[in-house]
mmCIF file as gemmi writes it, N, C-alpha and C atoms, coordinates in Angstrom:
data_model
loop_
_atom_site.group_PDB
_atom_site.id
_atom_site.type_symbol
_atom_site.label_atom_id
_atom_site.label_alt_id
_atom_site.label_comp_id
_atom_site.label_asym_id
_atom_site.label_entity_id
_atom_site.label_seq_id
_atom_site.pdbx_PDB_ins_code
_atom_site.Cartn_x
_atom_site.Cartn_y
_atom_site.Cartn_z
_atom_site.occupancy
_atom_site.B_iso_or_equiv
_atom_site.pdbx_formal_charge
_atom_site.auth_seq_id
_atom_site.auth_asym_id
_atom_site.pdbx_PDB_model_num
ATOM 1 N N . UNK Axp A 1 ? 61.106 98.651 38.616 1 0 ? 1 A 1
ATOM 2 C CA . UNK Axp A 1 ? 61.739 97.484 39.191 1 0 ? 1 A 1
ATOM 3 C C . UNK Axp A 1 ? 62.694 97.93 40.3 1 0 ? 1 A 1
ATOM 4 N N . UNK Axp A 2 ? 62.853 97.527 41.431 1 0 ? 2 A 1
ATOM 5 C CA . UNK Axp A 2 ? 63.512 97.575 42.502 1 0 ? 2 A 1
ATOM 6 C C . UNK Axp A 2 ? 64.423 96.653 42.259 1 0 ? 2 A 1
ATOM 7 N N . UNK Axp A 3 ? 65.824 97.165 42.484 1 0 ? 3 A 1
ATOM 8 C CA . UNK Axp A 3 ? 67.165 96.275 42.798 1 0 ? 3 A 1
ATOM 9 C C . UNK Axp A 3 ? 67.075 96.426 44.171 1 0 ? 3 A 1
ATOM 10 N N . UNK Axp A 4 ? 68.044 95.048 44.492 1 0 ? 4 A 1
ATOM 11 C CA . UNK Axp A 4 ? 68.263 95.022 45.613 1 0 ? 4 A 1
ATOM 12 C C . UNK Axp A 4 ? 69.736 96.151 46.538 1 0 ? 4 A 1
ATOM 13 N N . UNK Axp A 5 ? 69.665 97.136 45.816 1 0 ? 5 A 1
ATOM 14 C CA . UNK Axp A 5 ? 70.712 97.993 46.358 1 0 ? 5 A 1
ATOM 15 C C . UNK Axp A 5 ? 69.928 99.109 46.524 1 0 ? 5 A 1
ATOM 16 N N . UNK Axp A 6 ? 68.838 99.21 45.827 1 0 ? 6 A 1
ATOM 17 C CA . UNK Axp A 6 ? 67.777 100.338 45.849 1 0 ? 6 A 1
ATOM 18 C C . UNK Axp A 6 ? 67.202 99.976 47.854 1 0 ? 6 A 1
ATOM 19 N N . UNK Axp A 7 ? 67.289 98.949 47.794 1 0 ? 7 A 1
ATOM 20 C CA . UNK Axp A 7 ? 66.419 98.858 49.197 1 0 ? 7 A 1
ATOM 21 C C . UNK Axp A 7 ? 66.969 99.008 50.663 1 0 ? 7 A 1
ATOM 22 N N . UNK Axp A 8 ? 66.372 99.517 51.209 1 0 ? 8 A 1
ATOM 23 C CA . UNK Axp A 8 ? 67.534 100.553 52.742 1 0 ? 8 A 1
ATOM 24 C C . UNK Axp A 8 ? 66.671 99.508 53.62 1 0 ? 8 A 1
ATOM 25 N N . UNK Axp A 9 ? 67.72 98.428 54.57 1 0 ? 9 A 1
ATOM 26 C CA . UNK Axp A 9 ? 67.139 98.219 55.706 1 0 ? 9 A 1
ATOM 27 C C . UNK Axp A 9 ? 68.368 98.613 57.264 1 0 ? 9 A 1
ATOM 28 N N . UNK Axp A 10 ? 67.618 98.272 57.709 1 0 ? 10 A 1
ATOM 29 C CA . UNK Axp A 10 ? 67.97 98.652 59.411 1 0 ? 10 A 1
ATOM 30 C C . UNK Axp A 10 ? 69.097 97.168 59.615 1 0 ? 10 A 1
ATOM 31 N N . UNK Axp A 11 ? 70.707 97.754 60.047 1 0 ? 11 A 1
ATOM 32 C CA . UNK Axp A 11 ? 71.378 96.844 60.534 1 0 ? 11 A 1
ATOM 33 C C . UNK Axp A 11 ? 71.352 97.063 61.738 1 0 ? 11 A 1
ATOM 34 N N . UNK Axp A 12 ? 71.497 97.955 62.683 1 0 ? 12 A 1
ATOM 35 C CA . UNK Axp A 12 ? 71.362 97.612 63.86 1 0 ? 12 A 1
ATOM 36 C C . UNK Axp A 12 ? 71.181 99.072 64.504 1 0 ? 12 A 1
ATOM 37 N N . UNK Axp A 13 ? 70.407 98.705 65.794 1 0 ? 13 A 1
ATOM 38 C CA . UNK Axp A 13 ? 69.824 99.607 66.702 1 0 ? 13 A 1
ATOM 39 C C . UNK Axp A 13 ? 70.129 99.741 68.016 1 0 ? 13 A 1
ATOM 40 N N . UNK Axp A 14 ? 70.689 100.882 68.45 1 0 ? 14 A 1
ATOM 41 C CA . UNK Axp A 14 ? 70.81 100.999 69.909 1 0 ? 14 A 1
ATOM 42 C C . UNK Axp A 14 ? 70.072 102.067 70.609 1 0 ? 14 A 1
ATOM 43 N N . UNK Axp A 15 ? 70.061 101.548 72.163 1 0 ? 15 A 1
ATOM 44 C CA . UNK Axp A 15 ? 68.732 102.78 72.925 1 0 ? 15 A 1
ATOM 45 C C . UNK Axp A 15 ? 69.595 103.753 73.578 1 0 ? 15 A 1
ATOM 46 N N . UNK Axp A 16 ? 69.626 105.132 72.604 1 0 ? 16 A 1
ATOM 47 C CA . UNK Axp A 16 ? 70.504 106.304 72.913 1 0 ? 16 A 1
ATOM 48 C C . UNK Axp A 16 ? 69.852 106.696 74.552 1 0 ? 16 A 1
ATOM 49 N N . UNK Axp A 17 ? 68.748 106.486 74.729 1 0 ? 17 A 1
ATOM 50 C CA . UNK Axp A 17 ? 67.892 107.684 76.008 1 0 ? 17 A 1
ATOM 51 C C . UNK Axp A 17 ? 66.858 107.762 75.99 1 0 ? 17 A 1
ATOM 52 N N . UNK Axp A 18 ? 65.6 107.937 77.05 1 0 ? 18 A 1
ATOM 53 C CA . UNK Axp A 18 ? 64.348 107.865 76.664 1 0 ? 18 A 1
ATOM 54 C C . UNK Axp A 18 ? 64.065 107.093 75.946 1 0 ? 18 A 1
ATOM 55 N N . UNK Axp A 19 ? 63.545 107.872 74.907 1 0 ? 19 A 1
ATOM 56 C CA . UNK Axp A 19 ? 62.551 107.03 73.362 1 0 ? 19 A 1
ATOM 57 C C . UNK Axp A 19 ? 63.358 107.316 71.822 1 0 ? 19 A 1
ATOM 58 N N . UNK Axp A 20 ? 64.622 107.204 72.336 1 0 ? 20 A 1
ATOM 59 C CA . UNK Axp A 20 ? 65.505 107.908 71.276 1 0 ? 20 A 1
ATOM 60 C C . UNK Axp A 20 ? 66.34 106.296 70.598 1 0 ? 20 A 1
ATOM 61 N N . UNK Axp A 21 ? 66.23 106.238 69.561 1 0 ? 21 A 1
ATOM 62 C CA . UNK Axp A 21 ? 66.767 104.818 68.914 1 0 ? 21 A 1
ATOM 63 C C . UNK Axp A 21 ? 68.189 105.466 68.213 1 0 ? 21 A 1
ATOM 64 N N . UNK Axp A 22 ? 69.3 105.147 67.775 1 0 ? 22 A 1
ATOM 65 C CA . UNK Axp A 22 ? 69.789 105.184 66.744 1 0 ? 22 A 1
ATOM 66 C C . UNK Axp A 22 ? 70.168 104.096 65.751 1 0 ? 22 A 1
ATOM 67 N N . UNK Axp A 23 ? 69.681 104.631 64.443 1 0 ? 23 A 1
ATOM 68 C CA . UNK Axp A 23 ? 69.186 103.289 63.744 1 0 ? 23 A 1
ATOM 69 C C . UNK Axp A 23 ? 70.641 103.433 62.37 1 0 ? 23 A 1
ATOM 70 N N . UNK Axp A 24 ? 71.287 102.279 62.199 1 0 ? 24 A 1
ATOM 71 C CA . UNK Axp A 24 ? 72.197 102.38 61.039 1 0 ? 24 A 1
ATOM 72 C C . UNK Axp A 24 ? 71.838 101.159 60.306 1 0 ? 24 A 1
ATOM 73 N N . UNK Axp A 25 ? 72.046 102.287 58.671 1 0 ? 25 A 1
ATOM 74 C CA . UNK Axp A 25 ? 70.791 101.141 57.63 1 0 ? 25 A 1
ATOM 75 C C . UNK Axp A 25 ? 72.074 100.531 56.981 1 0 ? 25 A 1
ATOM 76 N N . UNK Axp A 26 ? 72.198 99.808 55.952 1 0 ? 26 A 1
ATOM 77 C CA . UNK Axp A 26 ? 72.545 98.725 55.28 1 0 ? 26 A 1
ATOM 78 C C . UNK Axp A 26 ? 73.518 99.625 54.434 1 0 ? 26 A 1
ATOM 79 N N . UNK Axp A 27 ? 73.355 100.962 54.018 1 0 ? 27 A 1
ATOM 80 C CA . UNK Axp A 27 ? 73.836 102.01 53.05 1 0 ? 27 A 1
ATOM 81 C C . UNK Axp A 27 ? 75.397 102.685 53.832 1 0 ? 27 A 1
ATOM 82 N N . UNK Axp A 28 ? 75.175 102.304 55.6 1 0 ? 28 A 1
ATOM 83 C CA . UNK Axp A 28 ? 76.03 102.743 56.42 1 0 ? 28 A 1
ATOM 84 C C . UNK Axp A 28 ? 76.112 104.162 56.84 1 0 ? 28 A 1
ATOM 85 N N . UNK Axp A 29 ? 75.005 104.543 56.421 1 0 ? 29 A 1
ATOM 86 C CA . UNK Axp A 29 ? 74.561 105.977 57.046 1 0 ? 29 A 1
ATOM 87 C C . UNK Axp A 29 ? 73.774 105.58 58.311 1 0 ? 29 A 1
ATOM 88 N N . UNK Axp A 30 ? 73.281 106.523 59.369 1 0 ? 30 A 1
ATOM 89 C CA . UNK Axp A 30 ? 73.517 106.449 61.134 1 0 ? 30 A 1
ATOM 90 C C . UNK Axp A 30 ? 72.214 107.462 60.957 1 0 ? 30 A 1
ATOM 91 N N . UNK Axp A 31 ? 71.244 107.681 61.621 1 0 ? 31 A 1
ATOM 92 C CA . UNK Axp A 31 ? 69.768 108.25 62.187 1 0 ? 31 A 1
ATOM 93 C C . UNK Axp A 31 ? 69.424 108.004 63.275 1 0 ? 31 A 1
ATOM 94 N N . UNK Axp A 32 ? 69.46 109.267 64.148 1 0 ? 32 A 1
ATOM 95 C CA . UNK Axp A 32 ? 68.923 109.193 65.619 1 0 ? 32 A 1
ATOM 96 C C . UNK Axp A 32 ? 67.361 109.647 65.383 1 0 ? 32 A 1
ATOM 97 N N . UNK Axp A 33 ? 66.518 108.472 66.068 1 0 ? 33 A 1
ATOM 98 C CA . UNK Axp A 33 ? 64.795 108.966 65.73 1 0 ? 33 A 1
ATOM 99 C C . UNK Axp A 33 ? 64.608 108.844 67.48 1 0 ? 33 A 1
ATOM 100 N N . UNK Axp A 34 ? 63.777 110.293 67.377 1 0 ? 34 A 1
ATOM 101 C CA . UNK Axp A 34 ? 63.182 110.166 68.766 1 0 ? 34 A 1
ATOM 102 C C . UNK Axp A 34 ? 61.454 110.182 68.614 1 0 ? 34 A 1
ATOM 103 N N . UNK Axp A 35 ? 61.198 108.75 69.051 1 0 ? 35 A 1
ATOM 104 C CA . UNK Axp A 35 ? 59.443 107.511 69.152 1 0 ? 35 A 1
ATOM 105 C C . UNK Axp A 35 ? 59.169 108.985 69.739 1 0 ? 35 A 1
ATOM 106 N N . UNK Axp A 36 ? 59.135 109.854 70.846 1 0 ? 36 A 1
ATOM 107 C CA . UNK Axp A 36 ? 58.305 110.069 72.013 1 0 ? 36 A 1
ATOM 108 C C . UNK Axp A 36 ? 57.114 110.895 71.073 1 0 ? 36 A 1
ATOM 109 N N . UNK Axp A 37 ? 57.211 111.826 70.017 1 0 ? 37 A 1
ATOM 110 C CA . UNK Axp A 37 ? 56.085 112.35 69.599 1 0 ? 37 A 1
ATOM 111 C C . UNK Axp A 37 ? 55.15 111.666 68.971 1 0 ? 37 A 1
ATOM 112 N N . UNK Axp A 38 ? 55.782 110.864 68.536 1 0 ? 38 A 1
ATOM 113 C CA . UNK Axp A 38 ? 55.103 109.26 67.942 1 0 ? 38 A 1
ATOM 114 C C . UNK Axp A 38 ? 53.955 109.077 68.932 1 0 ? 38 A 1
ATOM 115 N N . UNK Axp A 39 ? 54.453 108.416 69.939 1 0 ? 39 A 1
ATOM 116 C CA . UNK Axp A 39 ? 54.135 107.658 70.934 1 0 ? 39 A 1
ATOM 117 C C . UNK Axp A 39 ? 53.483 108.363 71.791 1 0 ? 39 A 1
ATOM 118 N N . UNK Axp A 40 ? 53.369 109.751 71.868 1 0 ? 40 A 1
ATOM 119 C CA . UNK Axp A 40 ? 52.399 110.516 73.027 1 0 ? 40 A 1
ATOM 120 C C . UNK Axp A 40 ? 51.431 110.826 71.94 1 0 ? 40 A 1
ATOM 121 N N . UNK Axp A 41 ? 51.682 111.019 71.008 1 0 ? 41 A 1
ATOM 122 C CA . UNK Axp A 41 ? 50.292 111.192 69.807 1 0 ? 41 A 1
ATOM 123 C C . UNK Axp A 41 ? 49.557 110.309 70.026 1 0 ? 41 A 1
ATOM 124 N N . UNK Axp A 42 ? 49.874 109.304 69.973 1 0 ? 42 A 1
ATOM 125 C CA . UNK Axp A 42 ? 48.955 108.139 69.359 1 0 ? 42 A 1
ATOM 126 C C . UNK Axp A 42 ? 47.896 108.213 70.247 1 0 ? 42 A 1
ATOM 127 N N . UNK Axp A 43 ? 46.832 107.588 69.823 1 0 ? 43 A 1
ATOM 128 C CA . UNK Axp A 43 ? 45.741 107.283 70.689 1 0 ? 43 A 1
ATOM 129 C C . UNK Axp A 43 ? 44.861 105.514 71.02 1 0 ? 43 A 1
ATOM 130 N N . UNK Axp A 44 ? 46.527 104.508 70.284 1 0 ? 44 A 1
ATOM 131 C CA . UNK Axp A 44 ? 46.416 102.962 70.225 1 0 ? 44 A 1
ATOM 132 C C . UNK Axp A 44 ? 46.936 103.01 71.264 1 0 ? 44 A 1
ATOM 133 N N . UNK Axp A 45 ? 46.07 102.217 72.445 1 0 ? 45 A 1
ATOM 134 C CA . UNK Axp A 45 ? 46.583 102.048 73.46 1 0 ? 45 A 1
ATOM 135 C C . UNK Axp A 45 ? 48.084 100.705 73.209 1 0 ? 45 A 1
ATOM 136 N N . UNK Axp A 46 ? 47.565 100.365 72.227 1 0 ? 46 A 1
ATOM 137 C CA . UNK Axp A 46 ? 48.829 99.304 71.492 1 0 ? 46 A 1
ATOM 138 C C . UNK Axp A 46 ? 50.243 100.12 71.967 1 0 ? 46 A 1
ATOM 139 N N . UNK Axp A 47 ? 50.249 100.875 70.775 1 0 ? 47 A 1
ATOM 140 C CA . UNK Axp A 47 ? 51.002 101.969 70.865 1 0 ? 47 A 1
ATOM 141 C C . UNK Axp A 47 ? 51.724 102.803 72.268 1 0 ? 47 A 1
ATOM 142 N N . UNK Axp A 48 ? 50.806 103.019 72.858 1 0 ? 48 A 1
ATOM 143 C CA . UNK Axp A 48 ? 50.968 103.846 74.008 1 0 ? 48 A 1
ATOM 144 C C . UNK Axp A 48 ? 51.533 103.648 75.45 1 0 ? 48 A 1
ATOM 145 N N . UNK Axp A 49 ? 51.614 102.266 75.247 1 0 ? 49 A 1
ATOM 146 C CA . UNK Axp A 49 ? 52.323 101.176 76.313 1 0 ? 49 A 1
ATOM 147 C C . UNK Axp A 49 ? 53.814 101.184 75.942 1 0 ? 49 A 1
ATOM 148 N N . UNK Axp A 50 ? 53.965 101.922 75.241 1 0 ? 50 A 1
ATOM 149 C CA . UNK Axp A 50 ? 55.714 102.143 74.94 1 0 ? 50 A 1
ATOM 150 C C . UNK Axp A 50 ? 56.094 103.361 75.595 1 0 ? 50 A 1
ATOM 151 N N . UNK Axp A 51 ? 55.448 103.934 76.166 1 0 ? 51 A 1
ATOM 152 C CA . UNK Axp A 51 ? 55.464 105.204 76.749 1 0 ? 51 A 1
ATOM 153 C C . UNK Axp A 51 ? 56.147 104.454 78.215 1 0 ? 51 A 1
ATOM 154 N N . UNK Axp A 52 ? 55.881 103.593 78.691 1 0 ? 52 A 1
ATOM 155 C CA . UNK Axp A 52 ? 56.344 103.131 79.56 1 0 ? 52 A 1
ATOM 156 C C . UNK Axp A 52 ? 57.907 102.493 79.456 1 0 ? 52 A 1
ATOM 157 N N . UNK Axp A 53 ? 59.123 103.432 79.875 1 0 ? 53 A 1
ATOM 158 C CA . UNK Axp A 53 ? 60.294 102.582 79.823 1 0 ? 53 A 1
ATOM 159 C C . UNK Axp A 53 ? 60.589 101.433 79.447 1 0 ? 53 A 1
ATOM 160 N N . UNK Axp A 54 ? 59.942 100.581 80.538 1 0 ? 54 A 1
ATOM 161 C CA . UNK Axp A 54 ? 60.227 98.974 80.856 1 0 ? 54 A 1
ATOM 162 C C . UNK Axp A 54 ? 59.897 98.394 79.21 1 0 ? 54 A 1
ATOM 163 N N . UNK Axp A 55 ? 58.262 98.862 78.461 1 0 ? 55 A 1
ATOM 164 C CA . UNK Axp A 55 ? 58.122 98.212 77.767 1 0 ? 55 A 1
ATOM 165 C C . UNK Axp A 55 ? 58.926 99.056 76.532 1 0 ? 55 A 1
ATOM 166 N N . UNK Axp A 56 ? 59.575 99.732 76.082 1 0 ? 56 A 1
ATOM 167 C CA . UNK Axp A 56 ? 59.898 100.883 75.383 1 0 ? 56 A 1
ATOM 168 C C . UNK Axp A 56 ? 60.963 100.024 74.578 1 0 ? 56 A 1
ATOM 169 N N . UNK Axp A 57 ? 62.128 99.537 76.102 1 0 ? 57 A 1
ATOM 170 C CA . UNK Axp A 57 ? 63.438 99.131 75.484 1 0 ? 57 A 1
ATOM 171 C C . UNK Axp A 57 ? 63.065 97.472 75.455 1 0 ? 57 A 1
């Protein structure tokens, strides 16, 4: 059974640079994720249109 304190979401996000997010969850701990290896991997062109700035942020 999952409580609801067990569950980590995302309060808010800002665009550090590039493809770099920093994401702070609900627990009040802070994670800088950088998309770009994500995002040059992929092979969804879905995906891959984030590679582009404009559509990124």
């Amino acid at each position: 059974m999952i409580l609801d304190k067990q569950i980590i979401s995302v309060e808010t996000v800002n665009h550090i640079g590039e493809f770099k997010l920093e994401l702070e969850f609900n627990d009040k701990t802070c994670q800088v994720v950088d998309f770009y290896p994500f995002l040059s991997r992929s092979l969804n062109p879905l995906i891959r249109k984030y590679l582009s700035p404009e559509e990124f942020v």
